[in-house]
N, C-alpha and C positions, 0 to 999 in steps of 0.2 A: 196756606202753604207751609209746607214743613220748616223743621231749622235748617241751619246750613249744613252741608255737606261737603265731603270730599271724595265721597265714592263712585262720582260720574267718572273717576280717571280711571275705573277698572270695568266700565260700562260702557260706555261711548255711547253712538246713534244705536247699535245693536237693528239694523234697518233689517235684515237680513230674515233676522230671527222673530222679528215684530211681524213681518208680513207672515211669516210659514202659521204664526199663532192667530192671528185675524182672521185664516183662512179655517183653520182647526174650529176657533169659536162662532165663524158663519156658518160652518157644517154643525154646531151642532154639539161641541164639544164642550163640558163646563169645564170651568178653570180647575178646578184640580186634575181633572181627567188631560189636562196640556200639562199639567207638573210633574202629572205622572209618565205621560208621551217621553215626557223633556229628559225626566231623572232615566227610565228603564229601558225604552227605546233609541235613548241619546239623538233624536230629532233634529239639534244643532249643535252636532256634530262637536261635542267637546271633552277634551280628556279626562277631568275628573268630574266626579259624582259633586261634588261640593259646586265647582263652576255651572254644573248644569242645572242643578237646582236655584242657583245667586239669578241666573240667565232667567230662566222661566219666571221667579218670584220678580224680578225688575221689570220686565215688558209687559206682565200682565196687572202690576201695580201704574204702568205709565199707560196703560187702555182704558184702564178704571174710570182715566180725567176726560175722555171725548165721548160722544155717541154713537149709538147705533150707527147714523148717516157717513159719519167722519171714519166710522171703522168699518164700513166697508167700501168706501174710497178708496183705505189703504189698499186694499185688495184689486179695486178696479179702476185706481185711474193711474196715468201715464207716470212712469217714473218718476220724472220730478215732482209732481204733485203726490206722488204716494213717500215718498221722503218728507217733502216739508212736513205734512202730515204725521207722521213719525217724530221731526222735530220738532213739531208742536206739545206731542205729547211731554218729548225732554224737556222745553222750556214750561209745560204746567205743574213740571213733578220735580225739580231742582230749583229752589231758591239762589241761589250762587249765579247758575246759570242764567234765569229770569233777569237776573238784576244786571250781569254784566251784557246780556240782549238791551236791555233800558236804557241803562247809565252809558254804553259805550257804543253799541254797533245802533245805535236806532238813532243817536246824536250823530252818528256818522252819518249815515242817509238823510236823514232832514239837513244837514250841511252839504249835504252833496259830496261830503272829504270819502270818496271811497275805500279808504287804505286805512287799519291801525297800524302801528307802530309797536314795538317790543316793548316800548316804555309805557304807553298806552294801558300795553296787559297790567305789565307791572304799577301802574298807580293806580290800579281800579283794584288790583290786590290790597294794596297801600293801604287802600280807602276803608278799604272792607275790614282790613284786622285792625284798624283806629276805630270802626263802629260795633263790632263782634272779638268779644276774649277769646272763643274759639277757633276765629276764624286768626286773630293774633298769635295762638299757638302753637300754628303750623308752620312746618320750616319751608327755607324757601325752595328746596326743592319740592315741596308739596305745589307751591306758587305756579313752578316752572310747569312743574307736570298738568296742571290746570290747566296753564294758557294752553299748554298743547296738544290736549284732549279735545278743548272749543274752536280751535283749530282744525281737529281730524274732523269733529262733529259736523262742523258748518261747512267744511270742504266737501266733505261724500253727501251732506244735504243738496248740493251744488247751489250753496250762498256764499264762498269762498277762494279763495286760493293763495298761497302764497306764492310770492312775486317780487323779485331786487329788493329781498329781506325785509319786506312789509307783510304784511295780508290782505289782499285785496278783496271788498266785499261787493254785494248787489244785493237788490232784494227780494224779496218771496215774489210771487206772482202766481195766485190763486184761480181757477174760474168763477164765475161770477156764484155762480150754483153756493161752492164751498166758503164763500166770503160771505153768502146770506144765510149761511145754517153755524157759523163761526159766528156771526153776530146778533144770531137767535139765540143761541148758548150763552150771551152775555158774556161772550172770550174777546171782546175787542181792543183790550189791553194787550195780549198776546198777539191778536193780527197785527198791531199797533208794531211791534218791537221787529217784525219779521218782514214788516212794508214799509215803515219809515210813515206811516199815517194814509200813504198818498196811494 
């Protein structure tokens, strides 16, 4: 997995644009022939040339991490399961994110404490720039902006919500199908963070 980052705050789930691209690469389309959809056809719909290209190069570096089987799920299964699938690929391609999945929302579900707390976000920040210089050199509006991108993220995945200034979570729920080919992939660290194990 890569270093850390902090440019899931200018990225988010991108659910929208991942699915129009899954369906471009089942038909047929190689990945530059979507860069290129993306940059001269403006395909998702964005107003500068810069952003449509950030767009394209990010969803098709987060397809890279699943299979064949998992990407065309996206395509053909039921909204909610073509989301988590989506956040799955976030959670295999964001170290940041991965870790605050582990450390915070996966200890929430094996507790059963459904809800983080603001403080919550903020000591798993804490944690992170006392283990990481890099991650120490961000200001705390970089912090702020985080929590609440993993907020937007997990809300539109629908594992989320905020609620009487908490964030109320749940967790993934897969069909049986996509939890034996996630753990034919040897991704059972990530089912792990998105189910609570169970």
């Amino acid at each position: 997995m890569k270093k850390y980052s902090s440019n899931i705050k200018s990225m988010g789930l991108l659910y929208h644009e991942t699915k129009k691209t899954v369906k471009l690469l089942i038909n047929g389309f190689a990945p530059e022939e979507v860069k290129a959809k993306a940059f001269q056809d403006n395909i998702f719909l964005l107003k500068t040339e810069k952003r449509r290209s950030e767009v394209a190069w990010k969803v098709l570096e987060r397809l890279k991490v699943i299979d064949d089987y998992l990407l065309a799920k996206i395509a053909t299964s039921n909204l909610g399961e073509s989301k988590l699938l989506v956040l799955l690929t976030v959670i295999k391609t964001d170290k940041l994110f991965f870790e605050f999945m582990y450390e915070v929302f996966m200890e929430k579900l094996i507790l059963r404490d459904y809800r983080i707390t603001g403080m919550e976000f903020s000591s798993f920040f804490q944690r992170k720039s006392e283990q990481s210089d890099k991650v120490a050199g961000w200001s705390d509006r970089t912090y702020n902006d985080l929590a609440t991108v993993y907020k937007k993220i997990l809300t539109e995945a629908g594992m989320g919500k905020e609620e009487n200034g908490n964030f109320k979570i749940n967790k993934a729920v897969f069909n049986h199908d996509t939890v034996s080919d996630i753990n034919r992939s040897g991704d059972q660290a990530y089912l792990k963070v998105m189910t609570g194990g169970m």
